[in-house]
C-alpha positions in Angstrom: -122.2 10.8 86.1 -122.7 10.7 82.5 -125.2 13.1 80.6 -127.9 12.4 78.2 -125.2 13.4 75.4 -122.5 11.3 76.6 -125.1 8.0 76.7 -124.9 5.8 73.8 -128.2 3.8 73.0 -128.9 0.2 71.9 -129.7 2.1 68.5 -126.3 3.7 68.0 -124.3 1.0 69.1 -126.3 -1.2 66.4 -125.4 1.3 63.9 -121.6 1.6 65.0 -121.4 -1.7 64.9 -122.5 -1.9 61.8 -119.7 0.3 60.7 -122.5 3.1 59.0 -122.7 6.7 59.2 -126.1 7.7 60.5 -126.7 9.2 56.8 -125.5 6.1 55.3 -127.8 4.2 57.9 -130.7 6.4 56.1 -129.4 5.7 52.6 -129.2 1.7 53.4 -132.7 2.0 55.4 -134.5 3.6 52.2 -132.3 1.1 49.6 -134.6 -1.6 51.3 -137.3 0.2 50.6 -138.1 1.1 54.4 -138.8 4.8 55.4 -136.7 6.0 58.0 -135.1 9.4 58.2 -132.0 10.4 58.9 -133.8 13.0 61.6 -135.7 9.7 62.8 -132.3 7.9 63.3 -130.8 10.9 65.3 -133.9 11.2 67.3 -133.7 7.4 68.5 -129.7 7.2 69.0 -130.6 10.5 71.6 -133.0 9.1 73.1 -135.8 12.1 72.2 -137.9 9.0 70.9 -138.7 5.7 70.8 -139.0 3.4 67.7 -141.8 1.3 67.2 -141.1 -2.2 67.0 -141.9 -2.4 63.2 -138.8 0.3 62.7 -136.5 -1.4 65.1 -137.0 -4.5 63.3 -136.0 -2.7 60.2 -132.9 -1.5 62.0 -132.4 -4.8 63.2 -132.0 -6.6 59.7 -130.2 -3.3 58.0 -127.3 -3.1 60.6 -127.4 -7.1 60.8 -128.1 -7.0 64.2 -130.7 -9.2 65.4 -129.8 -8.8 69.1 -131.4 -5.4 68.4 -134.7 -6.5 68.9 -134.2 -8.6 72.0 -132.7 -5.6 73.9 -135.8 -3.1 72.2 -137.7 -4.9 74.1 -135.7 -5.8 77.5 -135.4 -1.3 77.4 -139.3 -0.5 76.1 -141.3 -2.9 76.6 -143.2 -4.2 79.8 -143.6 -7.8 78.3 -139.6 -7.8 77.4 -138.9 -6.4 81.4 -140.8 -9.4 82.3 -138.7 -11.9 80.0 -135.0 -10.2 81.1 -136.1 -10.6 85.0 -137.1 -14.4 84.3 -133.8 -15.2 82.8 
């Protein structure tokens, strides 16, 4: 059984796939003049939060990652449960 620690989220596979540091994530994030912390990043790739959809759609176009936003929702959102279960 994997731990909390060992679990990789949607977020930090976005990121990884991206090929960017979590600090260059932050740097990338604030170049598009988005506000994002490097502490906010951390806290959604461990799971200690959740981002609100405006941030993950942020994420989304910074890491090039639409698919992002799908799986936000299919993971947080009742509405998006709904959608994944239909499919």
């Amino acid at each position: 059984m994997q731990g909390l620690k060992d679990t990789i989220t949607i977020y930090q596979k976005s990121r990884d796939k991206a090929g960017m540091s979590r600090p260059e994530a932050a740097k990338a994030i604030a170049a598009a003049g988005e506000d994002i912390s490097e502490g906010s990043l951390k806290d959604y790739e461990t799971g200690k939060t959740i981002p609100k959809p405006k941030n993950v759609k942020i994420l989304a176009e910074v890491y090039e990652t639409p698919e992002l936003k799908w799986l936000h929702c299919s993971e947080s959102c009742l509405l998006g449960e709904d959608i994944v279960k239909a499919s």
